[in-house]
C-alpha positions, 0 to 999 in steps of 0.5 A, spaced: 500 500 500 505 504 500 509 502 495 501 505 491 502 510 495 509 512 493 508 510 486 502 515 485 505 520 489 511 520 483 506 520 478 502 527 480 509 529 480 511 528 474 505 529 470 504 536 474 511 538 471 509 537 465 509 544 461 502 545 457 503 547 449 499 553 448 497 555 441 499 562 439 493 565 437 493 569 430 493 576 431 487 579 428 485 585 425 479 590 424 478 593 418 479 600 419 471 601 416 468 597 422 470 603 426 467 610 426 474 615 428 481 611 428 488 615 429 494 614 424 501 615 423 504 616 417 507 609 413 501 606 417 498 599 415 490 598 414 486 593 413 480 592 410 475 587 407 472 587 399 466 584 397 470 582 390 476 583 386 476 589 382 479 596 381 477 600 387 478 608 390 482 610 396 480 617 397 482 622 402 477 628 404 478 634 408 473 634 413 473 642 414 473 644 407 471 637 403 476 637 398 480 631 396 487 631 399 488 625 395 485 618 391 489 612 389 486 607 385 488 599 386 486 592 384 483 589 390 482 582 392 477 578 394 477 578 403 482 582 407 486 588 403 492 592 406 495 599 405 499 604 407 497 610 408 502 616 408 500 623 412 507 627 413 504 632 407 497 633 409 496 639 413 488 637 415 488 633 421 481 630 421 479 627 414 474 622 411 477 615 408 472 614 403 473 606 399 469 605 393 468 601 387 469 602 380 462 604 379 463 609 385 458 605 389 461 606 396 464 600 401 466 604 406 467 610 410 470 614 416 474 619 420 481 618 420 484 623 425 492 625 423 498 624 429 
């Protein structure tokens, strides 16, 4: 019985050592759409999603004057996209980002605030 005893002890031991493997979780991102206000810096990364691939519009709007500041056209993928955005020559520091397709229909907006 003490032997058992001992032998069970050892076990609880030994199986209470043994690290546990924990899976890393991908980090995830949010598309800068799905939220109403976002600060960035300049070179920043953004994400967001497309509901097709396609030529789309990245445009940046002044949001006192309304004016566009700057538009890029790109072929999107299908799912998750990434670009960067560069503020250092803007002097607004409130803008829009607006997304939209080739026939001008828009995907996404929201305000972007410039550090």
């Amino acid at each position: 019985m003490k032997k058992l005893l001992l032998i069970l002890s050892i076990l609880l031991i030994f199986t209470s050592c043994v690290q546990e493997v924990i899976e890393p979780t991908p980090p995830t991102t949010q598309s800068i759409f799905d939220v109403k206000e976002s600060v960035v810096v300049d070179g920043q990364n953004i994400e967001f999603k497309l509901p097709s691939a396609g030529l789309y519009t990245l445009t940046l709007i002044d949001k006192e004057t309304n004016q566009v500041i700057s538009r890029e056209r790109f072929n999107g993928t299908i799912g998750e996209n990434t670009k960067k955005i560069y503020t250092n020559s803007i002097q607004s520091r409130y803008l829009y980002l607006l997304l939209e397709d080739v026939t001008k229909k828009e995907i996404g907006r929201t305000t972007i605030i410039t550090k």
